[in-house]
C-alpha positions in Angstrom: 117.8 74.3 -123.3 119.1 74.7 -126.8 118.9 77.7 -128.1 120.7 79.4 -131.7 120.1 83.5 -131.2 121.4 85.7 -134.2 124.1 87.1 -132.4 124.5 89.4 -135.5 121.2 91.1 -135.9 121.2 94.3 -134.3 118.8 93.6 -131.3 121.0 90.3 -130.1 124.8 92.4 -130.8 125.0 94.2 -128.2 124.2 90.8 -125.8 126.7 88.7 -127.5 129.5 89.4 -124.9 128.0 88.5 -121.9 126.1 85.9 -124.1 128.8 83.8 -124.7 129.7 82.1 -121.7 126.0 81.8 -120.6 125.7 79.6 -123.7 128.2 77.4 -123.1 127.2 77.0 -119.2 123.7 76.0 -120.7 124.7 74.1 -123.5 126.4 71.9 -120.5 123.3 71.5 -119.2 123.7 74.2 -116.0 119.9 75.7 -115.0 119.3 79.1 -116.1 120.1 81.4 -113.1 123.6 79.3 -112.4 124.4 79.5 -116.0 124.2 83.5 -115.6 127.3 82.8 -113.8 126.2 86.2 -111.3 125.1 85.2 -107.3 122.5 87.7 -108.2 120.2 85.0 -109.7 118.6 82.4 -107.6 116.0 79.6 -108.6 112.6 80.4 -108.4 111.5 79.8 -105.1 108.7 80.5 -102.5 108.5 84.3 -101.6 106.8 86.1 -98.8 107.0 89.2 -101.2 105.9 90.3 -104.9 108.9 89.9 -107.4 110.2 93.7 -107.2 110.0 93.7 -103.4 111.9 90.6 -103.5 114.3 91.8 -105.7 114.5 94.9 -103.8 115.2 93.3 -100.1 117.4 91.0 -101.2 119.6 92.1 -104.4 118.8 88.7 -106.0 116.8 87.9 -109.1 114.5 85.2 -108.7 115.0 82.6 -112.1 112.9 80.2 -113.8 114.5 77.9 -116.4 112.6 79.2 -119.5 114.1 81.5 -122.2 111.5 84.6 -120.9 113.9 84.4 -117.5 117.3 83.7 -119.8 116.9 87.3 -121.5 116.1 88.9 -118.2 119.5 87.7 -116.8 121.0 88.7 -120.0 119.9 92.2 -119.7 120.6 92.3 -115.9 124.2 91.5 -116.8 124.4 94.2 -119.9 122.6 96.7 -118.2 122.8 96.4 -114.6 122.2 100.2 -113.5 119.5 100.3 -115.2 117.3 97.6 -114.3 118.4 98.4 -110.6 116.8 101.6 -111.7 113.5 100.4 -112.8 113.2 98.1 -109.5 113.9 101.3 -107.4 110.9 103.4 -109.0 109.1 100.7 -108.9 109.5 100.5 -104.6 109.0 104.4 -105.4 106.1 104.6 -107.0 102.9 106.2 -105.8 100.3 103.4 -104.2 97.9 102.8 -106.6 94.1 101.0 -105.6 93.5 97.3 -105.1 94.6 95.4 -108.0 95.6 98.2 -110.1 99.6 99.1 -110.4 99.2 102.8 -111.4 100.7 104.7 -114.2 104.2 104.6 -112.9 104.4 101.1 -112.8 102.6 100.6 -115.9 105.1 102.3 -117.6 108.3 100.7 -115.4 106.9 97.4 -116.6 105.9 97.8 -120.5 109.9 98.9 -120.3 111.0 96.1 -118.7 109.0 94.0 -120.8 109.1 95.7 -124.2 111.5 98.7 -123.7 114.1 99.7 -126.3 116.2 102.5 -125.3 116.6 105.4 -128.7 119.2 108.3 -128.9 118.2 110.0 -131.9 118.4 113.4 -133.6 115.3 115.8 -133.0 113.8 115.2 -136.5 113.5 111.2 -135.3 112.5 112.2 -131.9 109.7 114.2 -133.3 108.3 112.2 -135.9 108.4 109.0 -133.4 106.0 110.9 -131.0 104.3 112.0 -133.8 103.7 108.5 -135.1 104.9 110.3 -138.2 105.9 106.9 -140.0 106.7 108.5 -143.5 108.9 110.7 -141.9 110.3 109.2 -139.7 111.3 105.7 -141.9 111.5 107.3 -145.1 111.8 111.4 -145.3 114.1 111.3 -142.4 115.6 107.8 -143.1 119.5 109.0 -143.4 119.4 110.3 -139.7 119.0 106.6 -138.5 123.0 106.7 -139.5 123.0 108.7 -136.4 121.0 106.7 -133.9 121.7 104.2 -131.5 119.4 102.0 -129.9 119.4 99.0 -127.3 116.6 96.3 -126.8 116.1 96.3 -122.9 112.8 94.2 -123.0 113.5 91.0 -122.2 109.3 89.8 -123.5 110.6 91.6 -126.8 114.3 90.0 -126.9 112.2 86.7 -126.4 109.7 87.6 -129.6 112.6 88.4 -131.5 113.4 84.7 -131.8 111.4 84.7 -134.2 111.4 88.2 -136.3 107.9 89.3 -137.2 106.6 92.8 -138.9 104.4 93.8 -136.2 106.9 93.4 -132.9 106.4 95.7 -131.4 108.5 97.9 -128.7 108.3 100.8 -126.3 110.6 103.6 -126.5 112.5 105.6 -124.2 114.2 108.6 -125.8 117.2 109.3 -124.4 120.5 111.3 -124.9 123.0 109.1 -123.4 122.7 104.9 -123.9 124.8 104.0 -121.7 123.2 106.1 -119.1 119.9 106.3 -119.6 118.1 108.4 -117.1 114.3 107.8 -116.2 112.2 110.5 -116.3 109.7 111.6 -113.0 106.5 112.4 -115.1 107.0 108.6 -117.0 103.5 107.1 -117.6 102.7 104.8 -120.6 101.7 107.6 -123.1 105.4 108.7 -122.6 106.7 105.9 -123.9 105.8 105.7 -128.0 105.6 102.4 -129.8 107.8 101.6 -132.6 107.4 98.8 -134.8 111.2 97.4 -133.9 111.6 95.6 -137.8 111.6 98.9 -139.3 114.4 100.6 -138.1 116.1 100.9 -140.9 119.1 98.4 -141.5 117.5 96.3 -138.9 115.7 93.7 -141.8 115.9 93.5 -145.2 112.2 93.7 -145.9 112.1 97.5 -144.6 114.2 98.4 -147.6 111.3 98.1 -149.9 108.9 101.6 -149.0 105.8 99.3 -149.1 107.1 97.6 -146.4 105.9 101.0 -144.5 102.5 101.1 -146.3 100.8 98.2 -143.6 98.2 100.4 -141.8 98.5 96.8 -139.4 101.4 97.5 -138.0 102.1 101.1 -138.9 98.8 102.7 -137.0 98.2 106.3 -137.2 97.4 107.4 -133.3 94.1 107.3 -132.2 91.6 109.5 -130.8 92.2 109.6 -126.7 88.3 108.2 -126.6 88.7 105.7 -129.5 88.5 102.2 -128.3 91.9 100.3 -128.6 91.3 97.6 -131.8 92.0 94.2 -131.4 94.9 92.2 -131.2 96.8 95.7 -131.9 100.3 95.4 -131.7 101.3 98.6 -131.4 
């Protein structure tokens, strides 16, 4: 698997450390879960359970040798409290009917998926839930200085391979990074989409204000009854 991340843009940075000698035990031609170097990974196997289940009974990580399961392991070893957390609501969530996963887990999994975890001042908070994009990208654009935020979506760590305007990621607002909490009432709608390449310093092209101006990627919200377009990113 050979593989040449940008460890300096912003959404690979804060990976880099625990990165490193992952690399190098790939690079020497180790399979993904032994190059995680952690006993909590283990090769993709047969399972009597589902995946969180598994996860939860066991304390291991099932791993494929693809790059979707490399980021997985790489936010596992970054942020280990809280992807135990998701797994945990996820044995705690409310049974949902046949086939369905319910809210909860909807939610638990567009985070685990697509999840980007944002401490920012009110103003930012506001206009994100808002889906405010002036304000938020340009009016308010100094606060950003005062924001951090953290990738946790390993789908969206994957896309971001390959940078594109309309990645998009699901945000969880929180006050403290490195301890984000999750809250009870979580559900999909809780969780606001942000177009990840326009957080300002994040890519060059968001410099320019018409970068902001794509109704594509920057979507006013829709009507609760409106029909979802498709192929919407966000």
């Amino acid at each position: 698997m050979k593989l040449a991340p940008d460890w300096a843009a912003p959404w690979f940075a804060p990976y880099r450390e625990v990165a490193a000698p992952v690399f190098q035990r790939l690079d020497e031609g180790m399979p993904v879960h032994a190059a995680l170097g952690h006993p909590r990974f283990e090769p993709e196997g047969p399972r009597t359970t589902g995946y969180e289940q598994h996860v939860a009974a066991t304390g291991r990580v099932p791993t494929r040798h693809n790059v979707h399961d490399l980021f997985n392991g790489l936010v596992w070893l970054r942020c280990p409290a809280f992807k135990a957390a998701l797994n945990r609501a996820h044995q705690l969530a409310p049974p949902a009917p046949p086939g369905r996963r319910g809210p909860l887990r909807d939610a638990l999994t567009l985070l685990d998926e697509s999840g980007l975890l944002l401490a920012a001042p009110a103003p930012l908070r506001e206009a994100l839930l808002a889906r405010d994009w002036a304000t938020l990208f340009i009016t308010r654009r100094a606060l950003w200085q005062h924001t951090q935020a953290l990738v946790v979506g390993h789908a969206l760590l994957e896309k971001l391979l390959r940078p594109r305007k309309p990645l998009c990621a699901r945000v969880l607002l929180v006050n403290d990074l490195q301890a984000p909490a999750l809250p009870q009432d979580l559900t999909p709608t809780t969780l606001p989409p942000l177009p990840v390449l326009g957080i300002p310093g994040w890519w060059a092209p968001n410099a320019s204000r018409g970068f902001y101006t794509d109704e594509q990627v920057f979507r006013q919200p829709r009507l609760a009854s409106a029909p979802a377009p498709g192929g919407v990113v966000c």
